[in-house]
C-alpha positions, 0 to 999 in steps of 0.5 A: 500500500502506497504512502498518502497524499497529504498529511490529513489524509495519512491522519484520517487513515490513521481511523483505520489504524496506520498511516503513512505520509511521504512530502516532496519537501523531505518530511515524513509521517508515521501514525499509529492508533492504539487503545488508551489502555495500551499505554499511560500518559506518564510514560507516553510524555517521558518520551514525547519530543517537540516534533519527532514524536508526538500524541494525540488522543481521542476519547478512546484511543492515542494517535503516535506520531513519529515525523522526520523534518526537512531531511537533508537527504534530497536524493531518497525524497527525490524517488521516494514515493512512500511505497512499501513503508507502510508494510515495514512499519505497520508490524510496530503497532502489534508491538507496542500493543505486546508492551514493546516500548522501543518504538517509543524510545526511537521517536525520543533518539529521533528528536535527539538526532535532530538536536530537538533535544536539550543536550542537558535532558535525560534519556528515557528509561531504556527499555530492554532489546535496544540491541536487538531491534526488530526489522520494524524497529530497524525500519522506523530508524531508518524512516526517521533518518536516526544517526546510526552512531547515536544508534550504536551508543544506546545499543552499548549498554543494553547489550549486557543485559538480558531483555524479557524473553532471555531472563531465567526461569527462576523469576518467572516462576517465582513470580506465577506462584505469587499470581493470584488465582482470580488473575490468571482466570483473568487472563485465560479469558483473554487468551481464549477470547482471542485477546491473545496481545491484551493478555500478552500486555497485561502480563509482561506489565505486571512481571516488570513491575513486580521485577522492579518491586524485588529490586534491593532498597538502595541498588541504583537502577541502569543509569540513565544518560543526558544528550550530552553523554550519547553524543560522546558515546556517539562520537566514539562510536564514530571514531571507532568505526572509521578506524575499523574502516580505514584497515580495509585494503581496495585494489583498482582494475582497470576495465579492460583488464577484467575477465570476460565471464564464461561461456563468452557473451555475444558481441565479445569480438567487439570487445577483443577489438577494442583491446587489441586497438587500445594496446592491451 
């Protein structure tokens, strides 16, 4: 499905659940409705920016919106029609619907990315799995252009911890002994009424909650980074990178000297001329 025609119409479509915008002046729209009980206004407004992630909301439903602003990327918006975006990052909706808040964090590192961001702010709470996007999340960074450096830097951290689906057992179980039996009904219901995502949700919020609850008195959580830090974290990145880059050894042929392949195409003899009249 295409990209829309104006940005209105991707926030009409958005009625439907998903819209999708593409400006021929280097801007770009990703809408998202979800129920009001799929997230709260606190952890909505922790990662809301002045332009690269904002909400909106009806009597029922938030309306996210993650916008890249006047790319400077000319040549992707002079091809660029919005086709095939909206199959990419339609996915993101069915996530934050399972309590998957990295789409969240990525509309924040966006506004950073952009320099909306105050460089003394503090990040967010990091939400695990940051070094292992899914390939919605891999294209929601690229749709709103996210320094792949800055990228890298908050991926650091994350990578010594294990997210939710890699965690012991032993938490798990613990934590299900402690369920009370009226909730785990609750939650059978939901499963067996095809609300598998809204049980999903429910419980994984719950086991966060109940993780946090566990944590010592005094045991400081992950810290948490201001602009100012992630763009040092970035800028070593970088520096890392270019020299991981510059060890590469490239070797230039000559076009003439390049092998013709094997069973020779036709008009060969054409070439084999030409060689021989350039002196080679």
């Amino acid at each position: 499905m295409a990209g829309f025609r104006d940005q209105e119409q991707a926030r009409c479509h958005c009625a439907g659940r998903v819209g999708v915008y593409v400006a021929n002046w280097c801007s770009c729209w990703l809408f998202l409705r979800v129920p009001k009980v799929t997230l709260d206004t606190r952890t909505l407004k922790a990662f809301g920016t002045e332009f690269a992630f904002t909400v909106d909301r009806t009597n029922t439903h938030w309306i996210l919106e993650w916008a890249l602003n006047e790319s400077e990327n000319y040549d992707r918006f002079g091809e660029e029609d919005g086709r095939g975006w909206m199959g990419r990052l339609t996915p993101l909706r069915d996530e934050l619907l399972r309590g998957d808040l990295r789409p969240l964090y990525l509309g924040w590192l966006a506004g950073v990315s952009a320099r909306e961001v105050d460089e003394e702010a503090i990040e967010p709470p990091r939400p695990p799995g940051l070094s292992r996007l899914t390939a919605a999340q891999q294209s929601l960074a690229e749709f709103l252009e996210i320094n792949p450096d800055l990228l890298r830097a908050v991926e650091i951290p994350d990578q010594q911890t294990p997210d939710f689906d890699t965690k012991g057992d032993g938490d798990l179980d613990a934590w299900i002994a402690e369920l009370p039996t009226s909730e785990k009904g609750a939650t059978l219901k939901l499963l067996l009424t095809g609300h598998a995502q809204q049980a999903e949700r429910r419980l994984k919020l719950r086991f966060l909650a109940w993780q946090r609850e566990q944590q010592p008195i005094g045991r400081p959580g992950p810290p948490r980074r201001t602009v100012a830090e992630l763009r040092k974290l970035a800028a070593s990145a970088a520096e890392t990178r270019k020299k991981a880059g510059s060890g590469a050894v490239s070797q230039t042929i000559p076009t003439l000297d390049l092998p013709l392949p094997k069973p020779r195409p036709k008009g060969a003899e054409w070439i084999d001329a030409y060689q021989r009249w350039h002196g080679t």
